[in-house]
ROTOR-81515 format. One record per residue (C-alpha): residue in three letters; z, y, x. Coordinates in Angstrom, 1 decimal, m for minus. Example, Ala and Ser with C-alpha at 12.3 -4.5 7.8 and 13.67 -1.06 7.14 Angstrom:
REM ROTOR-81515
{r ala&pz 7.8&py m4.5&px 12.3}
{r ser&pz 7.1&py m1.1&px 13.7}
This chain:
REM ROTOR-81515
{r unk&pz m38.4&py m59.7&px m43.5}
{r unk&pz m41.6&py m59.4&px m40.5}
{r unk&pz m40.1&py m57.6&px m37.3}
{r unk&pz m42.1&py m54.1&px m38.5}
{r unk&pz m39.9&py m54.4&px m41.7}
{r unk&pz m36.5&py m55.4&px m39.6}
{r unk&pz m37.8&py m52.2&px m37.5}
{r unk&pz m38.3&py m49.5&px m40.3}
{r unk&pz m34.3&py m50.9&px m41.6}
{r unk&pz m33.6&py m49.8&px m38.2}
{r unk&pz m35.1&py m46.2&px m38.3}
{r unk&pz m33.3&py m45.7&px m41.7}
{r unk&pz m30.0&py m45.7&px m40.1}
{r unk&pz m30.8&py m42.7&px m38.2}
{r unk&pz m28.0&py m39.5&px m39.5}
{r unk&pz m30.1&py m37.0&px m41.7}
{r unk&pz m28.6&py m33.6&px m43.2}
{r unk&pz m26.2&py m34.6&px m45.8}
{r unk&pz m27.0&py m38.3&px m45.4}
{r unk&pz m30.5&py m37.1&px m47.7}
{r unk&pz m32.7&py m39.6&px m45.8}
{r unk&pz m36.2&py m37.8&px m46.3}
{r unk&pz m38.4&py m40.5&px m44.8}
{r unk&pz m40.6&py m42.9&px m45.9}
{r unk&pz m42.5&py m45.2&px m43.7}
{r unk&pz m46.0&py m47.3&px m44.2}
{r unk&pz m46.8&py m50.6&px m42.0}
{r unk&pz m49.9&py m52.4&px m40.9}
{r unk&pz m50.1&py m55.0&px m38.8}
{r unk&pz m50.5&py m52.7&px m35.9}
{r unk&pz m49.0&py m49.2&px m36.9}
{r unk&pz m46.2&py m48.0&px m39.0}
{r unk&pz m46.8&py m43.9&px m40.3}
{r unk&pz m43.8&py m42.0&px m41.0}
{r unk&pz m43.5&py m39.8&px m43.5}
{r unk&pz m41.6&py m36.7&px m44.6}
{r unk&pz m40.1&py m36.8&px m47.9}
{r unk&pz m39.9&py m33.0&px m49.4}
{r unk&pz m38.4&py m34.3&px m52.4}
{r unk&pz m35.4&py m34.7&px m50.5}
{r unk&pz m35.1&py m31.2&px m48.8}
{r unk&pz m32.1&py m29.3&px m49.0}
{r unk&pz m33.7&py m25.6&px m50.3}
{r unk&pz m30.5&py m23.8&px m49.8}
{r unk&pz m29.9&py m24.9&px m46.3}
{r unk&pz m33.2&py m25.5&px m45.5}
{r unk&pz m36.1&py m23.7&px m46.9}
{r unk&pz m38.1&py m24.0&px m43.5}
{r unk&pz m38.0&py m27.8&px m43.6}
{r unk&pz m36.5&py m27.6&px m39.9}
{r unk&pz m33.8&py m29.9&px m40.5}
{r unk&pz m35.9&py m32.1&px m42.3}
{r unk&pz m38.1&py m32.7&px m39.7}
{r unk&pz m35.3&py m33.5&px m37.2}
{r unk&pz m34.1&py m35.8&px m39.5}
{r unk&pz m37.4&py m37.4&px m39.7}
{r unk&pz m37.5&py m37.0&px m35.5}
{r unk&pz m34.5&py m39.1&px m35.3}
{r unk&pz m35.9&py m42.4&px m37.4}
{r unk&pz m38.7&py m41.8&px m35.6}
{r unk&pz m36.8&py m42.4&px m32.0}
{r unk&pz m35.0&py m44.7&px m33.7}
{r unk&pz m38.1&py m46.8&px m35.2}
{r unk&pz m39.8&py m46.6&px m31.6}
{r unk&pz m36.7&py m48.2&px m30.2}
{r unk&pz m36.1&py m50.9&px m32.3}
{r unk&pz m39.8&py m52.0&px m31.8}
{r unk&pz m39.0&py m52.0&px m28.1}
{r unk&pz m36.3&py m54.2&px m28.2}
{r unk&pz m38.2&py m56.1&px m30.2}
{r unk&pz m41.0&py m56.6&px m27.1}
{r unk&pz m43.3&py m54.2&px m28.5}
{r unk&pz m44.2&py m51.4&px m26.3}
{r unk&pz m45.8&py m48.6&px m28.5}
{r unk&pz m47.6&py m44.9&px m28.7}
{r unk&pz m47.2&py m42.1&px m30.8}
{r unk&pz m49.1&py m39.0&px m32.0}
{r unk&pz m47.2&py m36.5&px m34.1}
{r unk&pz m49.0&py m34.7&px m37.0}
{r unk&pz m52.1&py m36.8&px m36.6}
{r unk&pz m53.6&py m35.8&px m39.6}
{r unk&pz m53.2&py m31.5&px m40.0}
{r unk&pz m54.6&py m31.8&px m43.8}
{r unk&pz m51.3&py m34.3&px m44.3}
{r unk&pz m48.2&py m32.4&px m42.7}
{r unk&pz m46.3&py m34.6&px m44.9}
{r unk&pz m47.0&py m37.9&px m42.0}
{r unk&pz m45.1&py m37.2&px m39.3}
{r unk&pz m46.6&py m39.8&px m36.8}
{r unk&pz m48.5&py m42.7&px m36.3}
{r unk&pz m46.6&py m45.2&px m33.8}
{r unk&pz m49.0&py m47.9&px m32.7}
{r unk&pz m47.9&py m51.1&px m31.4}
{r unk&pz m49.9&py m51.6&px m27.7}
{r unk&pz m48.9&py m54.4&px m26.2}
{r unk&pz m46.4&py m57.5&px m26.6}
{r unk&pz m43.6&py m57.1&px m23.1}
{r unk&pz m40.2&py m58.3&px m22.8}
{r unk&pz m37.6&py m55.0&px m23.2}
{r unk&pz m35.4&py m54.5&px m20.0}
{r unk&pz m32.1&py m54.4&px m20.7}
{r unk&pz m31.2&py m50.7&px m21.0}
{r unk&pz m33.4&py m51.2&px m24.0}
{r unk&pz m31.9&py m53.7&px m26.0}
{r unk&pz m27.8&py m52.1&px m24.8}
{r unk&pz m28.8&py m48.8&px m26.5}
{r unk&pz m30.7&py m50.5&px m29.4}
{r unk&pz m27.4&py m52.6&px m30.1}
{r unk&pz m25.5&py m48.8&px m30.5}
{r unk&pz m27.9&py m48.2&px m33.7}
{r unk&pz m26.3&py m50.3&px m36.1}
{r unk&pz m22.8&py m48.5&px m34.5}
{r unk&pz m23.7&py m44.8&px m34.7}
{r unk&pz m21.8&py m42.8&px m37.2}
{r unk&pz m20.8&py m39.1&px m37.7}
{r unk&pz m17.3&py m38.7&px m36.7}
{r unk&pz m15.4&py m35.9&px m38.7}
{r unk&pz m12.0&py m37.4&px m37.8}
{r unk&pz m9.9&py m35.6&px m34.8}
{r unk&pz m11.0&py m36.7&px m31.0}
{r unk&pz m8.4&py m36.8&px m28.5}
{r unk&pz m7.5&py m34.8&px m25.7}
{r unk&pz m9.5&py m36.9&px m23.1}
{r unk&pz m12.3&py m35.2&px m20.5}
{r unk&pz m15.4&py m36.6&px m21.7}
{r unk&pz m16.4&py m37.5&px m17.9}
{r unk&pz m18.9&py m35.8&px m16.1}
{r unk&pz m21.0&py m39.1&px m15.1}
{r unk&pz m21.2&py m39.4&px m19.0}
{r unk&pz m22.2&py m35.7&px m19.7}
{r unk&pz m25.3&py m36.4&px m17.1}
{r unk&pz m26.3&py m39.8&px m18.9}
{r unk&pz m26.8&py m37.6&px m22.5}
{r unk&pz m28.2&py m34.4&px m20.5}
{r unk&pz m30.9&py m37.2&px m19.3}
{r unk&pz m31.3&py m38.7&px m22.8}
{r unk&pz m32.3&py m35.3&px m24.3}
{r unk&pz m34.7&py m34.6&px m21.4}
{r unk&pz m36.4&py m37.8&px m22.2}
{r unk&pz m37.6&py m36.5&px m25.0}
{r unk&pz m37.9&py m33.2&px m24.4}
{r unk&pz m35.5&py m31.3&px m25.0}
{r unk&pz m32.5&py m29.7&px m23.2}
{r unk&pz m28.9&py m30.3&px m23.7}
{r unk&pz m25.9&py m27.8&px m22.0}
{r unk&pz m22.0&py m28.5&px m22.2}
{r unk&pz m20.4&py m25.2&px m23.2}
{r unk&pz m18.0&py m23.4&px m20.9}
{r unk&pz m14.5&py m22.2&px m21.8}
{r unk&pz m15.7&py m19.0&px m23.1}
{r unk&pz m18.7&py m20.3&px m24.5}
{r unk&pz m17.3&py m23.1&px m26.4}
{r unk&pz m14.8&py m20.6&px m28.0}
{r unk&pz m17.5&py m18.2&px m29.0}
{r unk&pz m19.4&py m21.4&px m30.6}
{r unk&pz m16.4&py m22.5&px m32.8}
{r unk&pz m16.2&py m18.8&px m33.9}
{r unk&pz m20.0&py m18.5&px m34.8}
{r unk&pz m19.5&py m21.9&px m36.4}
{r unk&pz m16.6&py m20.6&px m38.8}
{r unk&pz m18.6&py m17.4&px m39.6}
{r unk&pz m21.7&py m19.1&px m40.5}
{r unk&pz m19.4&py m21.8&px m43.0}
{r unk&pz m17.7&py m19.0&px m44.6}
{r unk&pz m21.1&py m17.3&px m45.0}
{r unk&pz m22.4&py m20.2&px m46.6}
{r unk&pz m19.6&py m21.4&px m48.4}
{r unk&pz m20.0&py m18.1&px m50.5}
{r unk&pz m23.4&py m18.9&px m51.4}
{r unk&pz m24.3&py m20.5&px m54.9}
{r unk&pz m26.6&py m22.2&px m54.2}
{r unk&pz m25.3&py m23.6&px m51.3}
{r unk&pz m22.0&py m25.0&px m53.5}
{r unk&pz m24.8&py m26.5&px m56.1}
{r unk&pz m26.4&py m28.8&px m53.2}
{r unk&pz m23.3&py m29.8&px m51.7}
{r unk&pz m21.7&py m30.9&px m55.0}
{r unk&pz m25.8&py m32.7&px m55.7}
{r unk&pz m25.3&py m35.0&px m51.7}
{r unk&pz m21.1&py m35.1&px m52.2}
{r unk&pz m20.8&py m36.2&px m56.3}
{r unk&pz m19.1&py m39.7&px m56.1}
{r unk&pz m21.2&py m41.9&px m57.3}
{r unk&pz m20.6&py m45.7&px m58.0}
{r unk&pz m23.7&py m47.6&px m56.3}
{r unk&pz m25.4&py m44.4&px m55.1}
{r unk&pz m27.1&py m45.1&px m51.8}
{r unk&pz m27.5&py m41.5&px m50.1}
{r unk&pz m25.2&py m38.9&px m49.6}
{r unk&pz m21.9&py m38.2&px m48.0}
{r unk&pz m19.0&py m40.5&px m49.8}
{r unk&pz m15.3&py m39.3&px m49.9}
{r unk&pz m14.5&py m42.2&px m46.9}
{r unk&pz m16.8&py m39.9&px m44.4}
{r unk&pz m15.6&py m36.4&px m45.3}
{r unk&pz m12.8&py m36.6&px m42.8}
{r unk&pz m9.0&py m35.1&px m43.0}
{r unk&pz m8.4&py m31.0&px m42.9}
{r unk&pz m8.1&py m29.2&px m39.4}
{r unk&pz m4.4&py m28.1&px m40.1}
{r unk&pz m5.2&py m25.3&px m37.8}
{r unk&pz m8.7&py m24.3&px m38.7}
{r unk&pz m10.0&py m24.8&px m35.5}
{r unk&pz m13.2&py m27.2&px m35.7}
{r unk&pz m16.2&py m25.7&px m37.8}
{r unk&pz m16.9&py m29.0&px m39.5}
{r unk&pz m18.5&py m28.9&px m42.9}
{r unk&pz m16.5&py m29.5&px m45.7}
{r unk&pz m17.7&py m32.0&px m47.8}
{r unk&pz m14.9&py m31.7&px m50.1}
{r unk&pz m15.4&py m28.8&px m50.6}
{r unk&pz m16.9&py m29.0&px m54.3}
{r unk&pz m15.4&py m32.5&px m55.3}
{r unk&pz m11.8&py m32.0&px m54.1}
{r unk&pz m10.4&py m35.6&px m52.6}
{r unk&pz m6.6&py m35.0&px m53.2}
{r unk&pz m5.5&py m38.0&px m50.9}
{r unk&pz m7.0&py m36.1&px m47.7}
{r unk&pz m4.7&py m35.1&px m45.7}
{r unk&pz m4.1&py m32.4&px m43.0}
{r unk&pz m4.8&py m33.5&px m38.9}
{r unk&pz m4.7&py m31.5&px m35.8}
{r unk&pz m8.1&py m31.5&px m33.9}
{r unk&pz m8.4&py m31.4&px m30.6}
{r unk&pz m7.5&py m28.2&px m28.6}
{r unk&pz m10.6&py m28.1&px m25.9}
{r unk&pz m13.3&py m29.7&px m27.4}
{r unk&pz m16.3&py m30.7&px m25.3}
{r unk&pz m19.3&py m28.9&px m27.3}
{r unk&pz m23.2&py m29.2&px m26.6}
{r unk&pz m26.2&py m27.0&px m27.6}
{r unk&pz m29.2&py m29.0&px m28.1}
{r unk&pz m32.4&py m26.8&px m27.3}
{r unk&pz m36.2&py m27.4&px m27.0}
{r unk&pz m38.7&py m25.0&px m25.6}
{r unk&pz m40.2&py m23.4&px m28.5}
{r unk&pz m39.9&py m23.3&px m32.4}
{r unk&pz m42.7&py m25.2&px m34.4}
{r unk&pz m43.1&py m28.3&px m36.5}
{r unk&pz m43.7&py m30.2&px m33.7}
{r unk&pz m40.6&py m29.0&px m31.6}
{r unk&pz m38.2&py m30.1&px m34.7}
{r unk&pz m39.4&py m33.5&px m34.7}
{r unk&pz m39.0&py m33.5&px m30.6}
{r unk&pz m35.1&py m32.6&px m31.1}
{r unk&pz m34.7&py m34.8&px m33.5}
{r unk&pz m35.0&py m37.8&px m31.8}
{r unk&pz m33.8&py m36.2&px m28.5}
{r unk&pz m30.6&py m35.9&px m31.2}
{r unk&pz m30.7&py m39.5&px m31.8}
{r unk&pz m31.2&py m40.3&px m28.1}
{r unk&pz m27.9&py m38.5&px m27.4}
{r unk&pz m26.3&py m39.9&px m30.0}
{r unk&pz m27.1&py m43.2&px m29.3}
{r unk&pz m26.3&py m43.0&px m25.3}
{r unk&pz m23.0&py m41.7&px m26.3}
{r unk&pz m22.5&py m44.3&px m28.7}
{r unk&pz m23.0&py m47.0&px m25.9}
{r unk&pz m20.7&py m45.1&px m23.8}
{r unk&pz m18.3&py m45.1&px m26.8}
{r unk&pz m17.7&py m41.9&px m27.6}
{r unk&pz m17.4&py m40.4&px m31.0}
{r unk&pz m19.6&py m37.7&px m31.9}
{r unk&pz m20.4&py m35.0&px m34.7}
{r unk&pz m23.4&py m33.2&px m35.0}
{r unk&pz m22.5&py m29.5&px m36.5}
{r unk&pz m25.4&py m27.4&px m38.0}
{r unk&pz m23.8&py m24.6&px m39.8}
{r unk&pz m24.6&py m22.3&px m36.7}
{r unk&pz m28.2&py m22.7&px m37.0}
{r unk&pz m28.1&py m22.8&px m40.5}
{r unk&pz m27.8&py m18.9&px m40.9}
{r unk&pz m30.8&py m16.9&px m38.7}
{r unk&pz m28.2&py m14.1&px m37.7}
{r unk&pz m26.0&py m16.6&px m36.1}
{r unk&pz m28.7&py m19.1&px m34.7}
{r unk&pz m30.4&py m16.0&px m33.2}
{r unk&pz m26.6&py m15.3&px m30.9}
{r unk&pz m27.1&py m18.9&px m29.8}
{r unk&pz m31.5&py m19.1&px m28.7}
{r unk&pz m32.4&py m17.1&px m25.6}
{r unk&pz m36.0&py m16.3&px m27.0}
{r unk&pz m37.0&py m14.7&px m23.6}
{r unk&pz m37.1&py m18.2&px m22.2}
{r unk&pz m38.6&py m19.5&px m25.0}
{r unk&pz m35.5&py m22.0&px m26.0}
{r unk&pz m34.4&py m22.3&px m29.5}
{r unk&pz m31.2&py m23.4&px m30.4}
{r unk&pz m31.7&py m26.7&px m33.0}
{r unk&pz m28.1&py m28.5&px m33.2}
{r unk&pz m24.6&py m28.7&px m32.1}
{r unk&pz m22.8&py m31.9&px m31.1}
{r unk&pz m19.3&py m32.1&px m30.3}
{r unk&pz m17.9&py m35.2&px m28.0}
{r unk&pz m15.4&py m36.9&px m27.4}
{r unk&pz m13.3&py m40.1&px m27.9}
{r unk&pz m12.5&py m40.9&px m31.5}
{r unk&pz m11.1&py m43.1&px m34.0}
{r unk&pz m14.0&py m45.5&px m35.6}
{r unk&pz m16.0&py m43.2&px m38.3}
{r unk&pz m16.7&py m44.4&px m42.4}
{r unk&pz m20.2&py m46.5&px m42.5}
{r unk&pz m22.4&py m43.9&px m44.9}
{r unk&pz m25.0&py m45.9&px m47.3}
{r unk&pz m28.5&py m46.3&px m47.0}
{r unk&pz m31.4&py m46.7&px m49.5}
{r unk&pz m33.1&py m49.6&px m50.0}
{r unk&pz m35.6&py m50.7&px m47.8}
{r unk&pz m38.0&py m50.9&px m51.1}
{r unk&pz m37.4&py m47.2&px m51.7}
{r unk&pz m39.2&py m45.7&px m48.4}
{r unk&pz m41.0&py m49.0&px m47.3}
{r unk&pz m45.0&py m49.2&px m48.3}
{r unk&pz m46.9&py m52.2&px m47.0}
{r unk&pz m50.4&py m51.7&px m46.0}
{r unk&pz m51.9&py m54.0&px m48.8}
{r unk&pz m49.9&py m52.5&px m51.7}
């Protein structure tokens, strides 16, 4: 496997809405495009195609790191081609350097990154560490802000309304069952070791993912009582600004994971426009795009990938 190859394996480990993995990726010997994959869009939760593309965002940080530490130092255009909104980017390799090591530390956290749905403790998730992920999501763009006491609380309520809401949907309970069916030797969706225990107490709105394929060895855990709780935001609402949080997403995520904390990114809140509207100040132009809860936490299930043959084209095939 060439370095662009060992590159693109990299991207595909970037978290996607229920593990769907909607990219595909093409490589020359100078470029690699990444694709959207709109067979793989979740229609009930995501008709607009937002979380798709934030999904796609975070391979594409990811892919742009890995070539990095790999002594590439690259550029990107987004939506190159307006005709195709299907490719994403173009990253093109400039120029060999050697990565500084901040580069290859955070790179190392890819392979190590996983969606914790398992209870964090009690700890203070340190305020040097809070300013090392608020920097990682301005660095691409975006902004991130620790919720407050009061705000935190009316978060985890918005969250439970908007997974009751949904959970009362059809179509909704169709998908899930589609990314949550176990599956010998399937290589996407979410598999009963990463749906996590109960919250004995109902506190934490994280999905359920056994929800519509019961796992009767779960078992019932209590969650932590003051979870700390982000809003990811980015100044506007387009195409363009999906892809920007998503890999400002996977930046966080990955800062966090060097600084080994556990983390779960929670989407039911923007999920449903009545409850995502509570949570985007539109007179400043910021629109909510994801929660993330933090903390310190047990290690989290691996989730499976496709195969690199599945979303890998090389330039002469």
């Amino acid at each position: 496997m060439n370095v662009l190859a060992r590159c693109v394996a990299a991207a595909t480990l970037a978290p996607s809405l229920h593990n769907s993995q909607p990219w595909r990726f093409r490589v020359t010997d100078q470029e690699v495009r990444v694709y959207a994959d709109h067979s793989r869009q979740l229609d009930a939760l995501d008709a607009s195609g937002r979380e798709l593309l934030i999904s796609v965002g975070a391979a594409l940080f990811t892919l742009r790191l890995a070539l990095r530490a790999q002594g590439w130092r690259t550029t990107y255009v987004l939506f190159p081609e307006p005709d195709s909104p299907q490719l994403v980017a173009r990253v093109l390799l400039d120029r060999e350097d050697p990565p500084p090591e901040a580069v290859t530390t955070l790179a190392e956290a890819i392979a190590r990154r996983h969606t914790n749905r398992w209870p964090f403790a009690d700890s203070v998730v340190s305020a040097d560490a809070i300013e090392e992920l608020r920097l990682a999501a301005a660095d691409q763009g975006a902004a991130l802000t620790i919720a407050g006491p009061v705000a935190r609380n009316a978060i985890l309520g918005l969250g439970h309304q908007a997974e009751r809401q949904l959970r009362n949907e059809g179509r909704y309970r169709a998908e899930l069952s589609r990314w949550t069916r176990p599956t010998p030797g399937r290589h996407d969706g979410v598999p009963p070791a990463a749906i996590g225990p109960w919250d004995a107490l109902e506190r934490m709105p994280i999905r359920d993912f056994g929800l519509v394929h019961p796992q009767p060895w779960r078992t019932n855990e209590f969650f932590e009582a003051h979870p700390t709780i982000a809003v990811l935001a980015t100044l506007g609402d387009s195409p363009e600004n999906w892809v920007r949080a998503g890999q400002a997403l996977q930046h966080v995520l990955l800062v966090a994971t060097r600084l080994r904390l556990a983390t779960t990114p929670i989407s039911q809140p923007i999920e449903v426009p009545a409850v995502r509207e509570l949570l985007t100040d539109t007179a400043a132009g910021r629109w909510a795009q994801m929660i993330i809860r933090i903390g310190y936490g047990p290690q989290a299930a691996v989730t499976p990938r496709r195969p690199l043959s599945e979303v890998l084209k090389e330039s002469d095939q």
